[in-house]
DOBATI-126499 format. One record per residue: residue in one letter; x, y, z of N, C-alpha, C in turn; residue number from 1. Coordinates in steps of 0.2 Angstrom, whole numbers. Example, Ala and Ser with C-alpha at 12.3 -4.5 7.8 and 13.67 -1.06 7.14 Angstrom:
residues 2
(a, (66, -28, 39), (62, -22, 39), (66, -16, 39), 1);
(s, (64, -11, 35), (68, -5, 36), (64, 0, 39), 2);
end
This chain:
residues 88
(x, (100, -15, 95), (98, -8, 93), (94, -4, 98), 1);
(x, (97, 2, 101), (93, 6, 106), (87, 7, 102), 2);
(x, (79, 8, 106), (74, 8, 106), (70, 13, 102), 3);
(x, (75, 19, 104), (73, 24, 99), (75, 23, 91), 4);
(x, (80, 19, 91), (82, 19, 85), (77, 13, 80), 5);
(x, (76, 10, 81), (70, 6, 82), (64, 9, 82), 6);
(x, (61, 12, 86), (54, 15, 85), (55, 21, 76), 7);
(x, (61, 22, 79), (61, 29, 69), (62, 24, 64), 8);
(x, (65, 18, 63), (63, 14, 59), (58, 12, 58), 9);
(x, (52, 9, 65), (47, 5, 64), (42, 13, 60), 10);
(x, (42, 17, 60), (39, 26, 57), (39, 24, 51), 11);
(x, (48, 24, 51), (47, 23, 43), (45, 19, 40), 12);
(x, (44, 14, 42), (41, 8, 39), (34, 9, 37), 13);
(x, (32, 12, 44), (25, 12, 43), (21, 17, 36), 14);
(x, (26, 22, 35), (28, 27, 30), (26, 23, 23), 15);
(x, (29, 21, 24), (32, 17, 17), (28, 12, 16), 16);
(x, (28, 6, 18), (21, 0, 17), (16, 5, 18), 17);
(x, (11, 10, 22), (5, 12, 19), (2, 17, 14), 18);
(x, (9, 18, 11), (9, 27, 6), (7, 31, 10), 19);
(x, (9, 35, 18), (8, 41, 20), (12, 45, 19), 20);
(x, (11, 47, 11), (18, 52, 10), (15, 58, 15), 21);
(x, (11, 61, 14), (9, 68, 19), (13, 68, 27), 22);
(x, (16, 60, 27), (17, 62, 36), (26, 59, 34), 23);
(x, (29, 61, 40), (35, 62, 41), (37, 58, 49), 24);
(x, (40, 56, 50), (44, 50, 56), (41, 55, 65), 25);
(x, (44, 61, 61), (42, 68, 67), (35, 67, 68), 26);
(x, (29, 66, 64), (23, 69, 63), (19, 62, 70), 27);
(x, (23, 55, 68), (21, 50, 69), (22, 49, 79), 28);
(x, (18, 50, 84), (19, 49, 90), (20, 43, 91), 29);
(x, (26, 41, 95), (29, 34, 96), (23, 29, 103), 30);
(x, (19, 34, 108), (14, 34, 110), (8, 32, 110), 31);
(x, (4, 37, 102), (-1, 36, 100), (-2, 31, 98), 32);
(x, (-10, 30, 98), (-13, 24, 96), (-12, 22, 88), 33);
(x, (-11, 19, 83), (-12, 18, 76), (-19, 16, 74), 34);
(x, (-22, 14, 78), (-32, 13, 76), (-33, 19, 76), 35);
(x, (-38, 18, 72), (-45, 23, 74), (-42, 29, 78), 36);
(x, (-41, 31, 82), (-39, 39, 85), (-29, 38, 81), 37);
(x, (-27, 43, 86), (-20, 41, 83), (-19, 43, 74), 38);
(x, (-16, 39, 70), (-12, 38, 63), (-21, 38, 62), 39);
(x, (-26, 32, 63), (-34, 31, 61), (-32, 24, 54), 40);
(x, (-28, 21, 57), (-27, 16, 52), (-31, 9, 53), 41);
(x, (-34, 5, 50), (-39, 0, 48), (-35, -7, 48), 42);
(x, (-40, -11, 48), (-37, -17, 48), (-34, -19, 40), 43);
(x, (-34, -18, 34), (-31, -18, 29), (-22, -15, 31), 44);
(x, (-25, -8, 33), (-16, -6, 37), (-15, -11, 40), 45);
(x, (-18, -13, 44), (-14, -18, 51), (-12, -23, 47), 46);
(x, (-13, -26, 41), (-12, -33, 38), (-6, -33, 33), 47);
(x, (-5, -28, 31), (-1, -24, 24), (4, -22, 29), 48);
(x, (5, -18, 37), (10, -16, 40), (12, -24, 44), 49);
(x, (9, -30, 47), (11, -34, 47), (15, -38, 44), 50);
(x, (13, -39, 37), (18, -42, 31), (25, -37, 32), 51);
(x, (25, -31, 31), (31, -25, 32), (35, -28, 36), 52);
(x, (33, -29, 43), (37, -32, 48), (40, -38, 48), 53);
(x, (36, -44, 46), (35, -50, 44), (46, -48, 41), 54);
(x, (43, -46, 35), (47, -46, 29), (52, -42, 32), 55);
(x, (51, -35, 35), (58, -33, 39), (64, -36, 44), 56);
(x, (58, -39, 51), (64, -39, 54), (63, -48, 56), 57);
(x, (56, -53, 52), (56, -59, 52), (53, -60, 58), 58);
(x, (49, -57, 61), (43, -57, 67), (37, -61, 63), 59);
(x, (34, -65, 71), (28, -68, 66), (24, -66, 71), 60);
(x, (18, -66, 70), (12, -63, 71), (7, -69, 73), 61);
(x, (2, -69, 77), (-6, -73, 76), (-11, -69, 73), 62);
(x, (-11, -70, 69), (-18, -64, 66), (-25, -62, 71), 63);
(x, (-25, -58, 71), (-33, -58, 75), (-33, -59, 83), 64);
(x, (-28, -60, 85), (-27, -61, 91), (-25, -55, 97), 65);
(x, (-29, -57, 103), (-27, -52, 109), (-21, -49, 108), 66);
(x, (-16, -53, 109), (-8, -51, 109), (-5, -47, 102), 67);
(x, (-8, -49, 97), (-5, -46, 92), (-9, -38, 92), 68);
(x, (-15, -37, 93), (-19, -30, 95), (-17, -25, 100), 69);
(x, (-13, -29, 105), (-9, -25, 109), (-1, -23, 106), 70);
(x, (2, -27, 102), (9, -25, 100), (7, -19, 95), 71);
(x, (1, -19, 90), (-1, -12, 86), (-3, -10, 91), 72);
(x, (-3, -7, 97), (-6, -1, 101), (-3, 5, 98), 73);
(x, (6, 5, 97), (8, 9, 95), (14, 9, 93), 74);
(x, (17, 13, 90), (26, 10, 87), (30, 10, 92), 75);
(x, (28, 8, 100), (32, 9, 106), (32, 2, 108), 76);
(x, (26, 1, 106), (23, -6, 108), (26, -10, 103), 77);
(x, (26, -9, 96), (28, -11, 90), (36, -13, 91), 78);
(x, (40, -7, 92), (47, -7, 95), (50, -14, 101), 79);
(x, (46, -13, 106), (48, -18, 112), (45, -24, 108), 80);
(x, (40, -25, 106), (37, -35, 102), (44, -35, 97), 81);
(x, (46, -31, 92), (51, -34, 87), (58, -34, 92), 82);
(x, (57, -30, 97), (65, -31, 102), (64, -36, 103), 83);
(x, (60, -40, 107), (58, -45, 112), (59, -53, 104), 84);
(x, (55, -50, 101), (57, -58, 97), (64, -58, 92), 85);
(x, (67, -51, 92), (75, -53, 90), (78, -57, 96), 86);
(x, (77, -55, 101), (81, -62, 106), (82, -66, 105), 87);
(x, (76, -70, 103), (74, -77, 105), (76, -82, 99), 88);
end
């Protein structure tokens, strides 16, 4: 699946797992941070959009971990991590 099309999926997801009816796929920069500045999303987000992923595309995760803090920097970051472990 090309990259972009993956990134508006991982949008909508995020859409959907955290109730942000008010935002739209468009609204979402594929860039932006999702912490704190960015979207301003919380560790309850990060843990509730993890399971999303988990259960979407069958990605596992280390909780709390370095590597998993950089994969949420952003749905760019988010996109290449579920590219990279559908390979594998």
């Amino acid at each position: 699946m090309p990259t972009l099309e993956l990134e508006q999926e991982i949008k909508e997801l995020v859409i959907e797992s955290l109730n942000l009816e008010d935002l739209t796929p468009a609204d979402i920069d594929s860039e932006a941070t999702l912490f704190v500045e960015g979207l301003g999303l919380d560790s309850i987000d990060a843990l509730e959009l993890g399971l999303a992923l988990q259960k979407r595309y069958g990605v596992t995760m280390t909780a709390d971990s370095e590597e998993t803090r950089r994969h949420f920097a952003s749905v760019r970051a988010l996109a290449a991590f579920v590219a990279a472990q559908r390979k594998h």
